[in-house]
MMTF fields as JSON, N, C-alpha, C and O atoms, coordinates in Angstrom:
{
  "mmtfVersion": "1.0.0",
  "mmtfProducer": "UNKNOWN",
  "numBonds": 359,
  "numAtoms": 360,
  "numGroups": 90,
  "numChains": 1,
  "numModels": 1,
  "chainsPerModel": [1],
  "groupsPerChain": [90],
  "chainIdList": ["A"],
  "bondAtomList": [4, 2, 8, 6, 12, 10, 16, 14, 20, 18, 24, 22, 28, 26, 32, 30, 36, 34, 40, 38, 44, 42, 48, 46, 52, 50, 56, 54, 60, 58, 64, 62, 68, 66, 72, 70, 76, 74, 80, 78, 84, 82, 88, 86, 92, 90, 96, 94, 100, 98, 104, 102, 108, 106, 112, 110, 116, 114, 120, 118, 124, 122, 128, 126, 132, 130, 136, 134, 140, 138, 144, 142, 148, 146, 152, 150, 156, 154, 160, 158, 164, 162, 168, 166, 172, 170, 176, 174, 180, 178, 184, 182, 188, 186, 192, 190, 196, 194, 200, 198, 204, 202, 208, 206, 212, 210, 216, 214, 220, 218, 224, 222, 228, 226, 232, 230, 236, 234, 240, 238, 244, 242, 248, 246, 252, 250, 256, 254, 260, 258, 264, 262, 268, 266, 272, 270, 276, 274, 280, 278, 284, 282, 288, 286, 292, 290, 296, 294, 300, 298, 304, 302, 308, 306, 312, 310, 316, 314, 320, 318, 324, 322, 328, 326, 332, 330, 336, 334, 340, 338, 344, 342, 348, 346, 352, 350, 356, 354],
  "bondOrderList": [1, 1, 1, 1, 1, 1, 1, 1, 1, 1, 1, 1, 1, 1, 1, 1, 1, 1, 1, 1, 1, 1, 1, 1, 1, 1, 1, 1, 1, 1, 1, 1, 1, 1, 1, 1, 1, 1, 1, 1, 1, 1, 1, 1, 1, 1, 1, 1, 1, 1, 1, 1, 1, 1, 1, 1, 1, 1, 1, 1, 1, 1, 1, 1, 1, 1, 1, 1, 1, 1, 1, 1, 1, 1, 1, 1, 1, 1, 1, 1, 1, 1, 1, 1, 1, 1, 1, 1, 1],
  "groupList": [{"groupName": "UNK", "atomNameList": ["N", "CA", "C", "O"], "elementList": ["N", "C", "C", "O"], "formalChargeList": [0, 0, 0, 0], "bondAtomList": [1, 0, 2, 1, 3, 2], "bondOrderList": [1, 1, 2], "singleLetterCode": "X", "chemCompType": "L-PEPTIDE LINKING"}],
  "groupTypeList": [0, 0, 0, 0, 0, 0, 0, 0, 0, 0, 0, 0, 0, 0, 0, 0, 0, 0, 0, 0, 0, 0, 0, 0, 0, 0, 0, 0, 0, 0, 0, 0, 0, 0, 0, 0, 0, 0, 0, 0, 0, 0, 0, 0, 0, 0, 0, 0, 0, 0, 0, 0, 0, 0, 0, 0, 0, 0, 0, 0, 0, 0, 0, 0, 0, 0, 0, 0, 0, 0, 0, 0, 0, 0, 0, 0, 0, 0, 0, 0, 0, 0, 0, 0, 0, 0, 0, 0, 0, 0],
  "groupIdList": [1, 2, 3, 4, 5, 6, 7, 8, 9, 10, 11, 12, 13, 14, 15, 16, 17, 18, 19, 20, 21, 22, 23, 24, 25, 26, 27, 28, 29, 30, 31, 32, 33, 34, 35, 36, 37, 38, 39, 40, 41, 42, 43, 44, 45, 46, 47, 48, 49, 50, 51, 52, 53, 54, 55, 56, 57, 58, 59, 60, 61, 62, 63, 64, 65, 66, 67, 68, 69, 70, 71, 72, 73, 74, 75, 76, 77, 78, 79, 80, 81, 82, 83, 84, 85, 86, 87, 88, 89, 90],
  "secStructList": [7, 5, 7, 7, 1, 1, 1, 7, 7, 7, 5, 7, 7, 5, 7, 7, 7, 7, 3, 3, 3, 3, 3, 7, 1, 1, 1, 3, 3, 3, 3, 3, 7, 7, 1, 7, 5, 7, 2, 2, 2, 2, 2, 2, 2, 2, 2, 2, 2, 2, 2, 2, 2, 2, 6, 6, 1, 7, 1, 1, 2, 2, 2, 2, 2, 2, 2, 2, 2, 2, 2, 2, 2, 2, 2, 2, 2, 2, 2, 2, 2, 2, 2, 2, 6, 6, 6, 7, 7, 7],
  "xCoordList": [20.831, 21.051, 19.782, 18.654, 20.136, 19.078, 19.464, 20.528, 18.573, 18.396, 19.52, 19.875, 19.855, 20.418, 19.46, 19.309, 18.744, 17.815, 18.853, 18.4, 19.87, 20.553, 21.591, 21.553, 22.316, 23.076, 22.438, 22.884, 21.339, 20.689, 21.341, 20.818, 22.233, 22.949, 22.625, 22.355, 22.543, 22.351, 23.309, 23.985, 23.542, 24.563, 24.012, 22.863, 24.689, 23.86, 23.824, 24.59, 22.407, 21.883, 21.364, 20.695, 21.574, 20.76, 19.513, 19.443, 18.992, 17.841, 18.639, 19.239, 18.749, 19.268, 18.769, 17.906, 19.178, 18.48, 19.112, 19.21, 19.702, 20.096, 19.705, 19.129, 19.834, 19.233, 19.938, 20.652, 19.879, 20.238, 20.22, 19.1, 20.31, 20.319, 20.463, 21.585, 19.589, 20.255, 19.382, 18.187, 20.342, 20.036, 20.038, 21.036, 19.214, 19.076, 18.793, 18.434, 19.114, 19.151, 17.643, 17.583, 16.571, 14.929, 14.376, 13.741, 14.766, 13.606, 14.764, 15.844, 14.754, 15.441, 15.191, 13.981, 15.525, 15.126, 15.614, 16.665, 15.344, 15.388, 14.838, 13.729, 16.098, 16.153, 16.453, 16.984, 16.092, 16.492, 16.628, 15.972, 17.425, 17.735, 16.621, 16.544, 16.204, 15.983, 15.868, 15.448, 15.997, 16.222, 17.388, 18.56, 16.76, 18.559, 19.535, 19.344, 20.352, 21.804, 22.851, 22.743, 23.887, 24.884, 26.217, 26.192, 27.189, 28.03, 28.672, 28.729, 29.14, 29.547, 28.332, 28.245, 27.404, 26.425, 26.14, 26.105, 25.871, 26.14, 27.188, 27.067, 28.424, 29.611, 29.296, 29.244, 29.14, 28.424, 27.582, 27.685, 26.756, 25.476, 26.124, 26.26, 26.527, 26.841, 28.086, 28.226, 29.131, 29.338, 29.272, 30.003, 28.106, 27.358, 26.858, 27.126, 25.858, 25.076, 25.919, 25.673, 26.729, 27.803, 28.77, 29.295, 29.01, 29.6, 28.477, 28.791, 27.755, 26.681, 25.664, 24.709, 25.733, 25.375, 26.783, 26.638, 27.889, 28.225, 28.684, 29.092, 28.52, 28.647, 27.58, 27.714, 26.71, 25.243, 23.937, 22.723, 24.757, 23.619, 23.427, 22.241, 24.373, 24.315, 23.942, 24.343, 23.409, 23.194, 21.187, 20.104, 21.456, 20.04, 19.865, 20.268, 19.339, 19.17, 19.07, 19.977, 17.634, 17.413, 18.368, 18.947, 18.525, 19.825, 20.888, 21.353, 21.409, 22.935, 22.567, 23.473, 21.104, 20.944, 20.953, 21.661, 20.071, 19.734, 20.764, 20.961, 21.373, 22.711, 23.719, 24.113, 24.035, 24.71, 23.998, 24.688, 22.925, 21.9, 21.999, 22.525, 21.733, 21.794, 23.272, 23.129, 24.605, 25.279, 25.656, 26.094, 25.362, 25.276, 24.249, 24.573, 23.356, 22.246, 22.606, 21.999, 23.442, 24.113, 24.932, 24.779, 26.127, 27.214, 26.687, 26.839, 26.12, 25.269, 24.51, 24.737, 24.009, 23.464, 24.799, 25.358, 25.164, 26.864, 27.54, 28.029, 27.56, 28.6, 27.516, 27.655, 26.291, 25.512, 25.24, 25.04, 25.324, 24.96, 26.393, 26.383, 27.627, 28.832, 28.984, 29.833, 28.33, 28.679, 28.076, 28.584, 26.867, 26.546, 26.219, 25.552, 26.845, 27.747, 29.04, 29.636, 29.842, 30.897, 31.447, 32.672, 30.446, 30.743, 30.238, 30.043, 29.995, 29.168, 30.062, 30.551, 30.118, 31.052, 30.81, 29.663, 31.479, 31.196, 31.539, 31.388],
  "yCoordList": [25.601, 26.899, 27.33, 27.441, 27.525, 28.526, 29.077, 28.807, 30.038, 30.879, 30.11, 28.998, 30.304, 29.372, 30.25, 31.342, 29.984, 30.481, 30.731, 31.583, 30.476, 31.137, 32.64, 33.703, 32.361, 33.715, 34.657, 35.755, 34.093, 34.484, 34.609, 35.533, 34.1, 34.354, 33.477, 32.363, 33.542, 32.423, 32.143, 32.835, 30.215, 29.403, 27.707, 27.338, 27.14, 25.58, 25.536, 25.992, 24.661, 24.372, 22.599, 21.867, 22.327, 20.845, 20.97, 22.16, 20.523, 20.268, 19.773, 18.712, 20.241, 19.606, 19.722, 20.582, 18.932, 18.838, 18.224, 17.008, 19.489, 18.75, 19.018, 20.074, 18.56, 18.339, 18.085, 17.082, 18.806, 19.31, 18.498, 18.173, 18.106, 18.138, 18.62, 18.513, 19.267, 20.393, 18.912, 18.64, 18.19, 17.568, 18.016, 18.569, 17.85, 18.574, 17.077, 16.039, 17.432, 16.121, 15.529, 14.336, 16.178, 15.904, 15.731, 14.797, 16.911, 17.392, 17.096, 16.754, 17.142, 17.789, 18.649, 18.761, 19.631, 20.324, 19.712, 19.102, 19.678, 19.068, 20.471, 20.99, 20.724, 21.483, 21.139, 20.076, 22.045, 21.667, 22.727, 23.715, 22.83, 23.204, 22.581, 21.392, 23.302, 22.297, 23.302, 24.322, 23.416, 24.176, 24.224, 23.851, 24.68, 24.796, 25.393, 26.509, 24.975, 25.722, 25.204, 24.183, 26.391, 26.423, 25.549, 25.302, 25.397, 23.86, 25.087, 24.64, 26.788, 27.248, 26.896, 26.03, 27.895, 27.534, 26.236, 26.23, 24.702, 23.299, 22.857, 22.147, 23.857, 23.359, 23.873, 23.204, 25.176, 26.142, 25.621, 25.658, 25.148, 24.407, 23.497, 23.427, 22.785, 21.597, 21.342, 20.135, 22.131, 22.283, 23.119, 23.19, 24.026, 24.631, 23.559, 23.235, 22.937, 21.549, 20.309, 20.108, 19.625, 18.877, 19.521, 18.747, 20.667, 21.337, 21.329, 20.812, 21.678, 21.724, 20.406, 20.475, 19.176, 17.899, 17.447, 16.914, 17.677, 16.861, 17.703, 17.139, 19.111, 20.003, 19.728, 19.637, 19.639, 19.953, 18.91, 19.013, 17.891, 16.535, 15.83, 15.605, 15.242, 13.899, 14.33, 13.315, 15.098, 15.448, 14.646, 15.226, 13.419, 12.75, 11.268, 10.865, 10.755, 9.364, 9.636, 9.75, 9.718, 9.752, 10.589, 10.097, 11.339, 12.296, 11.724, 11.76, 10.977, 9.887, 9.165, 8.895, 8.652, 7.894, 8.007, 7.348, 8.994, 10.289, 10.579, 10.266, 11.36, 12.378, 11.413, 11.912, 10.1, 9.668, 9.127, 8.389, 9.283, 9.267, 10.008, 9.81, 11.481, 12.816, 12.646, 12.769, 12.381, 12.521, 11.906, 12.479, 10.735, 9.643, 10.529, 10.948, 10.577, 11.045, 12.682, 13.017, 13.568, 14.94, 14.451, 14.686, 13.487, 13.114, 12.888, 13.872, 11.872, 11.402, 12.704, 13.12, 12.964, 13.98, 14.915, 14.907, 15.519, 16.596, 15.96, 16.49, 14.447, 13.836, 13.894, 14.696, 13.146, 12.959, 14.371, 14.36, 15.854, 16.968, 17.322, 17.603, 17.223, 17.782, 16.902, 17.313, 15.559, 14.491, 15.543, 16.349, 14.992, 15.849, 17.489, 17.686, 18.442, 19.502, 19.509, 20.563, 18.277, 18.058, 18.644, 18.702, 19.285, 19.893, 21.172, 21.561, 21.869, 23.428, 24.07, 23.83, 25.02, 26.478, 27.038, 27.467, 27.488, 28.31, 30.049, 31.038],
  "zCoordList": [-10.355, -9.729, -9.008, -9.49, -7.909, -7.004, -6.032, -5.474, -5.63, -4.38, -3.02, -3.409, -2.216, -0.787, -0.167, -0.714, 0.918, 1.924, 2.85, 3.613, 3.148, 4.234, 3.859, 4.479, 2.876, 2.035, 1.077, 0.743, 0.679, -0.489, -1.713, -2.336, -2.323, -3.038, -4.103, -3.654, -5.376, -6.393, -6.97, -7.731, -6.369, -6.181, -6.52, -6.276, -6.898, -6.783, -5.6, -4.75, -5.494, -4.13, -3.373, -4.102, -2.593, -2.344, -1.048, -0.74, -0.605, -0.013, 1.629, 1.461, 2.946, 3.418, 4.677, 4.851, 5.756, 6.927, 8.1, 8.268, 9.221, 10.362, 11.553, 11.815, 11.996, 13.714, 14.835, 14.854, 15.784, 16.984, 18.296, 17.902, 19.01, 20.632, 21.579, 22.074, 22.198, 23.629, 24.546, 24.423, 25.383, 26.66, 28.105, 28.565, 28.667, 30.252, 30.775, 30.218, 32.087, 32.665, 32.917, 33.213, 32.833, 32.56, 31.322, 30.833, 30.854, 29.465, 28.225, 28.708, 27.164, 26.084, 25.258, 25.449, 24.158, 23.071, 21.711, 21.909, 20.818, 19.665, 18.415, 18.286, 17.69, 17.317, 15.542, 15.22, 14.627, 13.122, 12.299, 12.628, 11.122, 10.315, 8.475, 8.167, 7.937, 6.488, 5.506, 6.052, 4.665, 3.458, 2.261, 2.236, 1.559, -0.225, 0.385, 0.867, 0.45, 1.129, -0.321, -1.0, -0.447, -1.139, 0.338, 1.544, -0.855, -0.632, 0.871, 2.017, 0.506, 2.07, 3.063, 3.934, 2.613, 3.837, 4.806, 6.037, 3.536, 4.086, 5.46, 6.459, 4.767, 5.444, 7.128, 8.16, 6.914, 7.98, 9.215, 10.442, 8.34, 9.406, 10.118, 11.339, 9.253, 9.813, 10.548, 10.746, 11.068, 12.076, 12.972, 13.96, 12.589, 13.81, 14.612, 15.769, 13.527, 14.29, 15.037, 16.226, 14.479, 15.196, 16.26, 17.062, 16.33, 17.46, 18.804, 19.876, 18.68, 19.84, 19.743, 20.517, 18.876, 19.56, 20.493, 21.593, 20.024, 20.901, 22.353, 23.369, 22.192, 23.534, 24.58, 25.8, 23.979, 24.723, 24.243, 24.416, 23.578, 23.448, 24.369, 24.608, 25.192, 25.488, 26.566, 27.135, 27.631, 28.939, 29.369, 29.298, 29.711, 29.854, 29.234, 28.143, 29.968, 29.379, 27.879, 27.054, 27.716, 26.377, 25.675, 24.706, 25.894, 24.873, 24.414, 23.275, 25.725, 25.606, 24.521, 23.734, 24.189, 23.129, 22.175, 21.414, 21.804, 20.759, 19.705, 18.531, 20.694, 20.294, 19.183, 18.129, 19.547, 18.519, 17.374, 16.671, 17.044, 15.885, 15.506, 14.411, 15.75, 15.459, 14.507, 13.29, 15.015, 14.758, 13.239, 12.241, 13.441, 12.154, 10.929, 9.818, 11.414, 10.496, 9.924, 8.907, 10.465, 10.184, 9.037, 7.838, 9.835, 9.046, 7.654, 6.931, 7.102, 5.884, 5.111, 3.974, 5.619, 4.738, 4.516, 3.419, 5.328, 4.588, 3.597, 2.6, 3.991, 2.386, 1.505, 0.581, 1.551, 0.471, -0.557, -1.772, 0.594, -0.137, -1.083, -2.281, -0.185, -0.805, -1.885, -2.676, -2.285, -2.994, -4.492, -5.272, -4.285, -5.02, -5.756, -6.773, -4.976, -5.229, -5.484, -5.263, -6.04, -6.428, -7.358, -7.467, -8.353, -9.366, -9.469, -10.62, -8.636, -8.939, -8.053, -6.949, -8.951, -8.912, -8.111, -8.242, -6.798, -5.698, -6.39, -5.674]
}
């Protein structure tokens, strides 16, 4: 049991971390999330974060590349966190 840094609410929590892509056809932004999040909040992020890699990732060489890393590497961590919040009481 702890704190979630995003609801504040005391809830079981996991350690988690995702990351973003905003692609422009020059530059990119690279953006992140990391902190204890409860199993709503998790769910939350993470398709905040997967909604806008794949809206606004792939725009740029490097991004086109990027972006489906991003994606893989989001995916994994959401199962690995919900895996283990399998059992705590919302």
């Amino acid at each position: 049991m702890g704190r979630c840094q995003l609801c504040q609410q005391m809830r079981a929590t996991r350690n988690v971390s995702f990351h973003r892509n905003v692609g422009m056809f020059v530059a990119r932004r690279l953006h992140s999330t990391n902190g204890e999040l409860c199993r709503s909040c998790i769910h939350k992020k993470f398709w905040e974060f997967q909604g806008k890699n794949l809206l606004l990732g792939p725009w740029g060489l490097f991004s086109l590349l990027l972006t489906p890393i991003l994606l893989v590497q989001n995916t994994a961590t959401y199962l690995i966190a919900l895996y283990k919040l399998r059992d705590a009481i919302e």
